[in-house]
Phi, psi and omega in degrees: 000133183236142198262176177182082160248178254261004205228061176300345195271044178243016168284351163322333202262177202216140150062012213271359175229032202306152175258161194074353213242166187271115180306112158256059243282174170200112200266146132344132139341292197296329173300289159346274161289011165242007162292296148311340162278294158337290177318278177351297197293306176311336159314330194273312177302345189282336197287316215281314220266354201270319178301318204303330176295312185288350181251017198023068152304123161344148183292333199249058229186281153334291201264037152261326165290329161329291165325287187296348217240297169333287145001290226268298182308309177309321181297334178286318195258358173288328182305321180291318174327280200297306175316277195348268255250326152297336226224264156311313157305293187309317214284311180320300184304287151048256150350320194095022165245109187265011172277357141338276178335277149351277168324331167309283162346293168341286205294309179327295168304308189315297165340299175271015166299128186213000000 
């Protein structure tokens, strides 16, 4: 099954679970700054929803941006989701460790959490 979303360059990272060594991830530059840059803009938008509150913006005005915001963080994390699970994951199972798997599971239920 290949996952294939809209962001091939998060296939980038090397090495991330090296045994013995600290679990680390390891993003690409280009991962690296379109993550950040992501970030960068949901800052701005929380920044937005915090004036729009302090300016008693309608309520369904808020939670639209809200909505969008939301939007924005799942797309971060669906990007990281796919590095993982190419990278780390895949290497682990590799390895011989399918308790990977689980941990996966975890981040997942968190992830569909609402």
């Amino acid at each position: 099954m290949a996952i294939n979303l809209e962001h091939e360059e998060t296939v980038n990272a090397v090495d991330c679970c090296s045994p013995g060594t600290e679990r680390k991830s390891h993003h690409s530059d280009k991962v690296k700054s379109n993550l950040t840059s992501r970030l960068n803009r949901i800052e701005g938008q929380i920044r937005g929803i915090k004036g729009l509150i302090e300016r008693d913006t309608y309520c369904d005005d808020v939670i639209t941006q809200i909505a969008a915001t939301q939007s924005a963080l799942n797309s971060v994390a669906k990007i990281l989701l796919e590095g993982h699970l190419k990278t780390c994951v895949l290497e682990r199972i590799q390895d011989g460790d399918d308790e990977v798997l689980d941990e996966v599971l975890v981040t997942i239920q968190k992830l569909m959490k609402k």
